[in-house]
TIMI-2910 file (N, C-alpha, C, CB; in pm, 1 decimal, decimal comma, always signed):
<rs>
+----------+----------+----------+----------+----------+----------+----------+----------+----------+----------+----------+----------+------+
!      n_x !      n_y !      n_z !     ca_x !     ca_y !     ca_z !      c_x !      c_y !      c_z !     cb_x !     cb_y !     cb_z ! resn !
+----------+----------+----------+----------+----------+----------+----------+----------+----------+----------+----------+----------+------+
!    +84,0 !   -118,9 !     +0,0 !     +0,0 !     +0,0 !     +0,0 !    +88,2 !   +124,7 !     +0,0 !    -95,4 !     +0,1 !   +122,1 !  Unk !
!    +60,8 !   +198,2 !    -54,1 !    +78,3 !   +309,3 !    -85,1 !    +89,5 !   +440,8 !    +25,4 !    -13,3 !   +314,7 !   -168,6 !  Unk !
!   +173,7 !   +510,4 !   +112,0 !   +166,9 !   +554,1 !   +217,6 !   +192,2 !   +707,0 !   +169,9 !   +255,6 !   +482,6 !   +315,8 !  Unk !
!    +90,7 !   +773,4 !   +234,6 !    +94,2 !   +959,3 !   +180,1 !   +220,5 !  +1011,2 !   +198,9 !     -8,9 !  +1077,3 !   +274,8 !  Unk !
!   +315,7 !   +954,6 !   +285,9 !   +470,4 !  +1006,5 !   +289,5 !   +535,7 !   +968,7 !   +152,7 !   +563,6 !   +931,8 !   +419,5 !  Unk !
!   +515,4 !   +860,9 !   +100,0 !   +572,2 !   +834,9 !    -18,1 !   +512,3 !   +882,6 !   -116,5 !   +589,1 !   +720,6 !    -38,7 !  Unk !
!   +372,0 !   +912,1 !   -126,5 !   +334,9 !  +1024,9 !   -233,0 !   +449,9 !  +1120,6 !   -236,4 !   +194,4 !  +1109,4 !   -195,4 !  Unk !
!   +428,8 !  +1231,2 !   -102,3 !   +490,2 !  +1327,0 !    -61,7 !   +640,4 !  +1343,6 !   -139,3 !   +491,2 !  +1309,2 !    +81,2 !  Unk !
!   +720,3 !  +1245,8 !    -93,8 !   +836,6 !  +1251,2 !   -165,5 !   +824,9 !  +1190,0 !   -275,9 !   +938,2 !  +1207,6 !   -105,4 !  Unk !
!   +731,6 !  +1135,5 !   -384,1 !   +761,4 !  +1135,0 !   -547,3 !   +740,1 !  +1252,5 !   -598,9 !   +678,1 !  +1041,9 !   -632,4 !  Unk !
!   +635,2 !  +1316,7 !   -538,5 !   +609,1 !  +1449,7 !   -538,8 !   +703,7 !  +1556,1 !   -530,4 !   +536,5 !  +1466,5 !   -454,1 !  Unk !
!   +782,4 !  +1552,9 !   -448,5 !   +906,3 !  +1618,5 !   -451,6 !   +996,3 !  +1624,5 !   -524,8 !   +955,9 !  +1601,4 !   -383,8 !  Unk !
!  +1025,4 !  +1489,6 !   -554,9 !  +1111,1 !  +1439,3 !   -666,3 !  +1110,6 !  +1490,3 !   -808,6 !  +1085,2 !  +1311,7 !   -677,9 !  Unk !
!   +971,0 !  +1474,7 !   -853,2 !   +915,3 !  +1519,7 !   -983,5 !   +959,3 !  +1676,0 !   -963,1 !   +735,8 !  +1487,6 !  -1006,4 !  Unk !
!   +894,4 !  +1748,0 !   -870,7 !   +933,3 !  +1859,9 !   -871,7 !  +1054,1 !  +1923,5 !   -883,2 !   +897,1 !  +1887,2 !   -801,8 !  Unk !
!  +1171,6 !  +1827,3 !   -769,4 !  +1327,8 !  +1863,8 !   -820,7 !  +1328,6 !  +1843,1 !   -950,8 !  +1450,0 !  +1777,7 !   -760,5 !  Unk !
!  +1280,9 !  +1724,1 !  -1021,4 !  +1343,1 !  +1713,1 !  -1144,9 !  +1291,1 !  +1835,2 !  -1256,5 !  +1311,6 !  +1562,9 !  -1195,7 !  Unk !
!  +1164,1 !  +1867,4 !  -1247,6 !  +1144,0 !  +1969,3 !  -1344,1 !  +1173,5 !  +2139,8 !  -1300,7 !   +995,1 !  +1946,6 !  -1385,0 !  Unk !
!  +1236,6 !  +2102,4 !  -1185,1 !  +1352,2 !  +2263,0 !  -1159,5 !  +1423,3 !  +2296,0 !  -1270,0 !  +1487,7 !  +2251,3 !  -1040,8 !  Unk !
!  +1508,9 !  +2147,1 !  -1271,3 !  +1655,3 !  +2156,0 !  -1402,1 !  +1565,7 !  +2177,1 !  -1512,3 !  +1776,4 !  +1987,3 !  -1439,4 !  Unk !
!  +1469,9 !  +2157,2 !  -1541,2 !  +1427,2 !  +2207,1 !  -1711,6 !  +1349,3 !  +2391,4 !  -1700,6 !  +1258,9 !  +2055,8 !  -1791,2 !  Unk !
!  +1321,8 !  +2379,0 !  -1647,3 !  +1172,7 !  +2522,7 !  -1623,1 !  +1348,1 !  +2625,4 !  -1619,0 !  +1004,1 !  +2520,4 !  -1375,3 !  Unk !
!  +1323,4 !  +2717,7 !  -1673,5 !  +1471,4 !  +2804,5 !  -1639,0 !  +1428,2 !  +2897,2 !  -1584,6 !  +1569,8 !  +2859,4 !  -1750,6 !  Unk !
!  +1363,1 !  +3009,0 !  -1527,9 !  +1358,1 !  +3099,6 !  -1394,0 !  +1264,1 !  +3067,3 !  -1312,4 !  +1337,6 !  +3239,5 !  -1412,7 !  Unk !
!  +1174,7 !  +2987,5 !  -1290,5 !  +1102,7 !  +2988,7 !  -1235,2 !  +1152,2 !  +2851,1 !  -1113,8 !   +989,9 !  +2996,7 !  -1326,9 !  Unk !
!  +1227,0 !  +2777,5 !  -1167,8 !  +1283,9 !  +2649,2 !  -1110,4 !  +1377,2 !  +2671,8 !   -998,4 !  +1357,1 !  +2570,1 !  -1215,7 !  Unk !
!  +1436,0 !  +2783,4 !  -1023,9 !  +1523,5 !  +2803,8 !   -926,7 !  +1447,1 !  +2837,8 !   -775,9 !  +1615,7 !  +2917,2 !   -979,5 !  Unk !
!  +1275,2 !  +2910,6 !   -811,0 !  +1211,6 !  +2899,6 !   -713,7 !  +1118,5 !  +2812,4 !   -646,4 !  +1180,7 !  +2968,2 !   -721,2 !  Unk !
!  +1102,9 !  +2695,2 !   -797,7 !  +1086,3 !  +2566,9 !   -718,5 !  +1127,3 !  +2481,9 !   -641,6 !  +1072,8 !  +2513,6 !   -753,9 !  Unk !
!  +1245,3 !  +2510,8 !   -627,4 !  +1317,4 !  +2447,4 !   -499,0 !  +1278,7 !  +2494,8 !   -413,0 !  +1446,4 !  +2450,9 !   -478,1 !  Unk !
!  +1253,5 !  +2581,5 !   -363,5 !  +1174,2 !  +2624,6 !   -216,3 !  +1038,1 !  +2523,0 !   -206,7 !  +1113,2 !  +2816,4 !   -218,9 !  Unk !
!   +978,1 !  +2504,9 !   -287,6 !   +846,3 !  +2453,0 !   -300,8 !   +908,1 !  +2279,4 !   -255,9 !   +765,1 !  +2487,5 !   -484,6 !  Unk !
!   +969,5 !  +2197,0 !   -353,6 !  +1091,6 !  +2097,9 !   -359,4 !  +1105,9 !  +2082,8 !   -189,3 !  +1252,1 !  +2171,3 !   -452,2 !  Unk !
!  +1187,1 !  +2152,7 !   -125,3 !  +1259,0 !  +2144,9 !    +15,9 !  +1107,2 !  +2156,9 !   +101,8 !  +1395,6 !  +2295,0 !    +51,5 !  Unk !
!  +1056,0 !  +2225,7 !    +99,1 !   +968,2 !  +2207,5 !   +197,7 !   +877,7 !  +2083,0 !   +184,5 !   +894,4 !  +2323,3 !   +206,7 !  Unk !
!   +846,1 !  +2055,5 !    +59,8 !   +749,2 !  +1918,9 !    +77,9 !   +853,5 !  +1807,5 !   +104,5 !   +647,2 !  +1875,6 !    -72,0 !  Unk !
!  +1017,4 !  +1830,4 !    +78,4 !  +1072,1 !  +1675,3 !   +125,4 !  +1075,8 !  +1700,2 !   +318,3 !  +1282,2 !  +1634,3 !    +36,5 !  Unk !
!  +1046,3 !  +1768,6 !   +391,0 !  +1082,8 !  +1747,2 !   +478,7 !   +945,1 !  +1703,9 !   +513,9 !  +1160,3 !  +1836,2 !   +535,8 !  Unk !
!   +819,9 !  +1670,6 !   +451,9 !   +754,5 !  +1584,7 !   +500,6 !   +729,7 !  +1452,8 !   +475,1 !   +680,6 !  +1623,9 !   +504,1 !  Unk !
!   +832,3 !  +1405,9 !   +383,9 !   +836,6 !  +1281,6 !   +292,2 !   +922,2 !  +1216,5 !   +438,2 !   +933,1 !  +1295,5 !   +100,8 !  Unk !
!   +820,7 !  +1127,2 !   +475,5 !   +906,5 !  +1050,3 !   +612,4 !   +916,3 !   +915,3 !   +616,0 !   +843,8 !  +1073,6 !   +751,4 !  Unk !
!   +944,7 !   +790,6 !   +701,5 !   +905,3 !   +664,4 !   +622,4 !   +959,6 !   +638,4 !   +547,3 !   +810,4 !   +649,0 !   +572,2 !  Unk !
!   +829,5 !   +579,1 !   +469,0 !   +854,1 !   +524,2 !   +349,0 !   +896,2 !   +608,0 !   +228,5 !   +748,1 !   +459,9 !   +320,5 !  Unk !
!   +840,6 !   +713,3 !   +235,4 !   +950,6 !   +852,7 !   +125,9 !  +1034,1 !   +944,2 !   +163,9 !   +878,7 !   +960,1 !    +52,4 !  Unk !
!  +1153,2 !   +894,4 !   +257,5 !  +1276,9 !   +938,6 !   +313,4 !  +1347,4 !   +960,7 !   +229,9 !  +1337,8 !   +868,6 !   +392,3 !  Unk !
!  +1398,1 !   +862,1 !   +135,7 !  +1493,0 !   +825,9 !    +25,3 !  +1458,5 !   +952,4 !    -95,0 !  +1458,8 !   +648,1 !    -35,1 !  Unk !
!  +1301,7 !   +933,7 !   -127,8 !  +1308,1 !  +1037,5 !   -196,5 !  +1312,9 !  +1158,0 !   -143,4 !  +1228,9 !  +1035,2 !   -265,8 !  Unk !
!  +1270,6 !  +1185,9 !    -51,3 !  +1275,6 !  +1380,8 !     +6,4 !  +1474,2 !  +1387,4 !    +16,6 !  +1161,7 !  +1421,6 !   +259,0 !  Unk !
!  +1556,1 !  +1246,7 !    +42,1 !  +1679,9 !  +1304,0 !    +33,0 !  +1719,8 !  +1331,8 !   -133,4 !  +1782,7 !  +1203,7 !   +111,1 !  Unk !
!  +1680,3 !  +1255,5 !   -192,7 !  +1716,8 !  +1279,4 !   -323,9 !  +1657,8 !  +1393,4 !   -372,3 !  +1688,9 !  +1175,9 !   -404,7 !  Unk !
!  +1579,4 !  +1433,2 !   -361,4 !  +1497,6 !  +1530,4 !   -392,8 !  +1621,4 !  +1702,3 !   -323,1 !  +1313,3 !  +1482,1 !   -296,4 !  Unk !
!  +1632,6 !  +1643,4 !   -267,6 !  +1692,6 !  +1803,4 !   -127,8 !  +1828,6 !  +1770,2 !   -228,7 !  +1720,2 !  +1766,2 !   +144,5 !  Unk !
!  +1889,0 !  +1671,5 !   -267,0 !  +2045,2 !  +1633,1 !   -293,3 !  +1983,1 !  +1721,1 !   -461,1 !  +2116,5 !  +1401,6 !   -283,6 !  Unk !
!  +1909,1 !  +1703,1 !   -538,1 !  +1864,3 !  +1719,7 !   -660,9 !  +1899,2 !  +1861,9 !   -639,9 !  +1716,2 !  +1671,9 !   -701,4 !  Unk !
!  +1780,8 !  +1942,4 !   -553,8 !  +1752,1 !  +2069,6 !   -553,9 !  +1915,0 !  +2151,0 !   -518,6 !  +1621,6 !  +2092,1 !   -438,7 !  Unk !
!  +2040,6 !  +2080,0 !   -412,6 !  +2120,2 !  +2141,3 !   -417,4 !  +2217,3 !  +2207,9 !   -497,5 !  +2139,7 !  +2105,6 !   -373,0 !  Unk !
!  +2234,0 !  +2044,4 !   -598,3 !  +2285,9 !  +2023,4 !   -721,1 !  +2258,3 !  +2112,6 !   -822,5 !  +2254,0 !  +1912,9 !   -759,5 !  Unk !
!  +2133,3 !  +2194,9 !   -793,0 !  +2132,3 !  +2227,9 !   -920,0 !  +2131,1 !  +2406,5 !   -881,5 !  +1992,7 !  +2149,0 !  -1012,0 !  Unk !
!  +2085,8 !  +2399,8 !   -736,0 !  +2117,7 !  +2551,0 !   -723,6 !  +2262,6 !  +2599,0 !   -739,6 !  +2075,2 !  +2597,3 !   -589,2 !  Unk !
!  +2363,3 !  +2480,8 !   -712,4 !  +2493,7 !  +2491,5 !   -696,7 !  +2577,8 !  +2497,9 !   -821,1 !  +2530,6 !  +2391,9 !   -620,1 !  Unk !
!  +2569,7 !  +2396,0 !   -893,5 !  +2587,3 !  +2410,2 !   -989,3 !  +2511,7 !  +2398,7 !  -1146,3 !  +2657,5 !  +2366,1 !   -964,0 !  Unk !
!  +2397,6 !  +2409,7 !  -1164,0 !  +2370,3 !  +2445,1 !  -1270,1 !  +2230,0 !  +2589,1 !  -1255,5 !  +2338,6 !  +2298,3 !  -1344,3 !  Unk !
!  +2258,9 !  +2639,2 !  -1203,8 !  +2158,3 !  +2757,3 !  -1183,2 !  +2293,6 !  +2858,8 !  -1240,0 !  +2079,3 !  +2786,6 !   -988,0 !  Unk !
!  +2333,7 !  +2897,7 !  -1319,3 !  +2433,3 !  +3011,2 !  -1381,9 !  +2383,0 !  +3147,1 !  -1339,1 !  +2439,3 !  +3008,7 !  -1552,7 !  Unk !
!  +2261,5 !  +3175,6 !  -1418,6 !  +2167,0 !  +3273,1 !  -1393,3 !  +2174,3 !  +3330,2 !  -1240,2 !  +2030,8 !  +3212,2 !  -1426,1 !  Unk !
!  +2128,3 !  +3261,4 !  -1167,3 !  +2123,1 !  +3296,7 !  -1019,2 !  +2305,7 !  +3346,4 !   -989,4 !  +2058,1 !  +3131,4 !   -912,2 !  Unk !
!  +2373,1 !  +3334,3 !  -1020,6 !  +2527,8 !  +3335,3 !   -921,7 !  +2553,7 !  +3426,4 !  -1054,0 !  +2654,9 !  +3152,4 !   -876,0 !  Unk !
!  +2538,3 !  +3453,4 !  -1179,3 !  +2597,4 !  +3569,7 !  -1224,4 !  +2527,1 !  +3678,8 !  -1169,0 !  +2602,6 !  +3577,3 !  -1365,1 !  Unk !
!  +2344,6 !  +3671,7 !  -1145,6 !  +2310,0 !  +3788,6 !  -1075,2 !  +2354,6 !  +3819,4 !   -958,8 !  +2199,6 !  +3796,7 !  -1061,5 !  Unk !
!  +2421,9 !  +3726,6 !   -874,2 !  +2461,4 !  +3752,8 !   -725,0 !  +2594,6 !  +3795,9 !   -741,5 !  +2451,9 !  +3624,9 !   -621,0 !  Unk !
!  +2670,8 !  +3766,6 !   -870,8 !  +2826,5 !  +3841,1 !   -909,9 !  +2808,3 !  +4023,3 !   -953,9 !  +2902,4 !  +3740,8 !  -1081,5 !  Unk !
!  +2652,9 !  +4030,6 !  -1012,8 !  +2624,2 !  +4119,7 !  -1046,6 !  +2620,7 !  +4233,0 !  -1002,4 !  +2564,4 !  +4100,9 !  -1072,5 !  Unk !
!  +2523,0 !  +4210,1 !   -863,1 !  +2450,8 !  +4268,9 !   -828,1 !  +2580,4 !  +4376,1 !   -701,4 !  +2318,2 !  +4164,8 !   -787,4 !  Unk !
!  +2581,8 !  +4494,8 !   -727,1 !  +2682,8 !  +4537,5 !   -601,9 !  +2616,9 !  +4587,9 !   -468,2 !  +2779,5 !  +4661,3 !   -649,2 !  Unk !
!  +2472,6 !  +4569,1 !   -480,9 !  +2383,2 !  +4561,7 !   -366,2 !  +2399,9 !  +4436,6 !   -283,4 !  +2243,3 !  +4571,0 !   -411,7 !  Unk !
!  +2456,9 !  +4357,3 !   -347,7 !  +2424,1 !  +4193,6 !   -191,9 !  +2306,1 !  +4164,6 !   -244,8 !  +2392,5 !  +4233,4 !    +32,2 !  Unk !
!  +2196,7 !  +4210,4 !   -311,7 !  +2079,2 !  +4166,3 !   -276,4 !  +2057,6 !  +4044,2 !   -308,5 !  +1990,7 !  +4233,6 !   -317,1 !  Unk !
!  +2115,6 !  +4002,1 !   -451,3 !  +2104,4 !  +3906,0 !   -528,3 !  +2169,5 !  +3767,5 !   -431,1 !  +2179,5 !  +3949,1 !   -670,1 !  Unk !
!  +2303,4 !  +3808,3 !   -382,3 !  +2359,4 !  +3685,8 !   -254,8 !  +2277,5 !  +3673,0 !   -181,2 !  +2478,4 !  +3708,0 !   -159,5 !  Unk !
!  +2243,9 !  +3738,6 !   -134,9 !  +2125,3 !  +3724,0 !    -11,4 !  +2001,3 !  +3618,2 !    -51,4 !  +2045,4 !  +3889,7 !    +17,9 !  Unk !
!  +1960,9 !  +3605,8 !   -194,1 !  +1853,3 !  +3528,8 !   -233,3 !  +1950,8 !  +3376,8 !   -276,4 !  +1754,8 !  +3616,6 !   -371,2 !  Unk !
!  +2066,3 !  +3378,0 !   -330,0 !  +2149,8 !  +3278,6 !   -366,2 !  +2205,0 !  +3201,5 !   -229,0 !  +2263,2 !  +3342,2 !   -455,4 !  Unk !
!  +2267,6 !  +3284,7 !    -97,6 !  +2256,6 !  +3180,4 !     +9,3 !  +2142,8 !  +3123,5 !    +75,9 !  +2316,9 !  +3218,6 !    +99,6 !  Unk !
!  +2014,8 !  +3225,8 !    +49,5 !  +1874,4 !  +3205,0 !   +121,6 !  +1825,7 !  +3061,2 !    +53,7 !  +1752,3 !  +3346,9 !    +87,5 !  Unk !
!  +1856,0 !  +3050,3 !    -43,1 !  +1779,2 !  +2924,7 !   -124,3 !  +1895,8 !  +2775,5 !   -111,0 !  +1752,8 !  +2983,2 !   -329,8 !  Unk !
!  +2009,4 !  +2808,9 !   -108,1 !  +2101,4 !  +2699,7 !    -68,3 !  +2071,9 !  +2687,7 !   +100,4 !  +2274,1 !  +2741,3 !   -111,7 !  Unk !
!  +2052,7 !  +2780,7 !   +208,9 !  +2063,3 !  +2713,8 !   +312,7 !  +1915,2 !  +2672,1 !   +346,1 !  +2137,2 !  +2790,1 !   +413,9 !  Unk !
!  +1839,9 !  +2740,2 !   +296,2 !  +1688,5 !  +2690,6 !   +264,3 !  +1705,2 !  +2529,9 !   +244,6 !  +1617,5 !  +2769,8 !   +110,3 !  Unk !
!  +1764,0 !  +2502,4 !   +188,6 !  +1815,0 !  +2340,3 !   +116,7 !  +1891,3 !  +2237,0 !   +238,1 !  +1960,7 !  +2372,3 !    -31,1 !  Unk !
!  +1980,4 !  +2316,9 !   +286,8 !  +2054,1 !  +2231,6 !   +398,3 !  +1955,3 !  +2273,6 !   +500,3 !  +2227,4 !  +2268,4 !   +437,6 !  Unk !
!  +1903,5 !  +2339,6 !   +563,9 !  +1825,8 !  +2340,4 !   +673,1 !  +1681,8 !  +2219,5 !   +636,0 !  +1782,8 !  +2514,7 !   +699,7 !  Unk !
!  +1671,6 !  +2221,8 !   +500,3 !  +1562,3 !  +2090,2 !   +483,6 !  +1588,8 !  +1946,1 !   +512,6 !  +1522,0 !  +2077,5 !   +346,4 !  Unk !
!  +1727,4 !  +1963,8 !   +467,9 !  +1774,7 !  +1835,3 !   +467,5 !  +1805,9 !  +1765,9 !   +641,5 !  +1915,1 !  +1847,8 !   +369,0 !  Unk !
!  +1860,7 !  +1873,3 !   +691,7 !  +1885,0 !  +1850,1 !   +824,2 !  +1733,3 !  +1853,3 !   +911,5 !  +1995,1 !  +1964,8 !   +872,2 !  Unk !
!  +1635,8 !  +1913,9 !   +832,2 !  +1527,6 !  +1882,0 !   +928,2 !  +1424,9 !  +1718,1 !   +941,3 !  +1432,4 !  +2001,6 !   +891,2 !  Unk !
!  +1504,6 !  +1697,0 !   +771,6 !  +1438,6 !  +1539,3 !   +735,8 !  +1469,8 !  +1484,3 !   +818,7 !  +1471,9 !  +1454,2 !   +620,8 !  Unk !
!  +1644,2 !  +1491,4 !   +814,3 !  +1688,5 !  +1380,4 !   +911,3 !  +1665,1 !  +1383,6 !  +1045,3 !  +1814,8 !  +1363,5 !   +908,2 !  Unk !
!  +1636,3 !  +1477,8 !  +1129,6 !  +1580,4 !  +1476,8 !  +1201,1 !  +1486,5 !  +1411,4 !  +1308,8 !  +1572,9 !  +1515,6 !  +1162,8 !  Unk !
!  +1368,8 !  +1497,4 !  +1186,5 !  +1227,9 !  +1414,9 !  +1178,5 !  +1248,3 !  +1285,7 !  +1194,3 !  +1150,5 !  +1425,9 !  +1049,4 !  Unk !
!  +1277,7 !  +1182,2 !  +1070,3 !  +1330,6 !  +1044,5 !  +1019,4 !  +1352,5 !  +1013,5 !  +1145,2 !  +1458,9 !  +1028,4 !   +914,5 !  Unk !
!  +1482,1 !  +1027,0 !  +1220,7 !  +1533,4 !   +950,1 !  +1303,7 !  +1429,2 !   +996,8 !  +1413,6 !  +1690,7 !   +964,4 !  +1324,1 !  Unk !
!  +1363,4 !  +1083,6 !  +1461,7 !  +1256,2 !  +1068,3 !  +1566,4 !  +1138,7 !   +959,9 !  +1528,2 !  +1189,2 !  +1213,8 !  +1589,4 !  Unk !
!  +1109,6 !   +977,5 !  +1413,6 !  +1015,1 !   +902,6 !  +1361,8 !  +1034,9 !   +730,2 !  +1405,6 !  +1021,8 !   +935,2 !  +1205,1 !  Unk !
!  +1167,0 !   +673,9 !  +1378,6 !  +1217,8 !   +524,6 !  +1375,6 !  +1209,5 !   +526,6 !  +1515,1 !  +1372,6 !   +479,9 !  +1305,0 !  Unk !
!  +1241,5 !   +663,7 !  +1611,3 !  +1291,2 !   +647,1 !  +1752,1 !  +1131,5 !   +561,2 !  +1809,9 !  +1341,0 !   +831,8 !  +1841,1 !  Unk !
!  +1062,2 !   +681,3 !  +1768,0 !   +888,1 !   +640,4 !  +1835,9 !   +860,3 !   +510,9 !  +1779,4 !   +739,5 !   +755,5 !  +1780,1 !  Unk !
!   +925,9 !   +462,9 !  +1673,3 !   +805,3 !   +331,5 !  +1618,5 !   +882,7 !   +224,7 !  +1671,0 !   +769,2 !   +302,4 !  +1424,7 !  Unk !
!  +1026,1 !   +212,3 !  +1714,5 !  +1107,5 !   +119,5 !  +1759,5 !  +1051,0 !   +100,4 !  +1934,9 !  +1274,1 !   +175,0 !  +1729,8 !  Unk !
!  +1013,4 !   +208,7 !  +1988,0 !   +964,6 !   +162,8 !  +2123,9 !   +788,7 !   +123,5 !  +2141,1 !  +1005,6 !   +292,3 !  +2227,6 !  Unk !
!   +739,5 !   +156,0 !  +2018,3 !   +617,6 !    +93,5 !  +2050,2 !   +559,2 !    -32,9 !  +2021,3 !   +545,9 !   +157,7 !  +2015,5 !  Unk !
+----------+----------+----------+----------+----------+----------+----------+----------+----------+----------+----------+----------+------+
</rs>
């Protein structure tokens, strides 16, 4: 059977993956991306990490656009949205795991 956490993270997944194609708008689907993997728990762990590993990958290195505007910009403003969306990413990831391991903690003692 089919468990709404594992929706959750195919859901995510799909979404990392059509970041890398969509070109400005993707870079703000990763926000969308990171927040639904940190509810992918269970049985869609694997994907909310792949999903968070996807979304890093691509803010990091294939988002060009984003890091020439943050080279650009002599306001900061543009860095400010380029670290906001990478630590946006590691703060997801670290909240999965988290979650995850509370999650195994509660089901191992009951």
């Amino acid at each position: 059977m089919i468990d709404i956490n594992m929706i959750i993270g195919i859901v995510s997944l799909v979404f990392s993956a059509l970041a890398f194609v969509i070109p400005i708008v993707g870079v703000y689907l990763t926000v969308v991306t990171g927040i639904l993997a940190v509810f992918a728990l269970g049985p869609g762990y694997i994907f909310g990490l792949i999903a968070i590993g996807l979304n890093i990958g691509n803010l990091t290195l294939f988002s060009p656009l984003l890091w020439v505007a943050m080279s650009a910009d002599a306001s900061g403003e543009a860095a400010g949205t380029g670290i906001f969306l990478v630590g946006l990413q590691i703060g997801s990831l670290l909240l999965l795991i988290f979650r995850n391991k509370k999650l195994k903690a509660s089901e191992s003692t009951s």
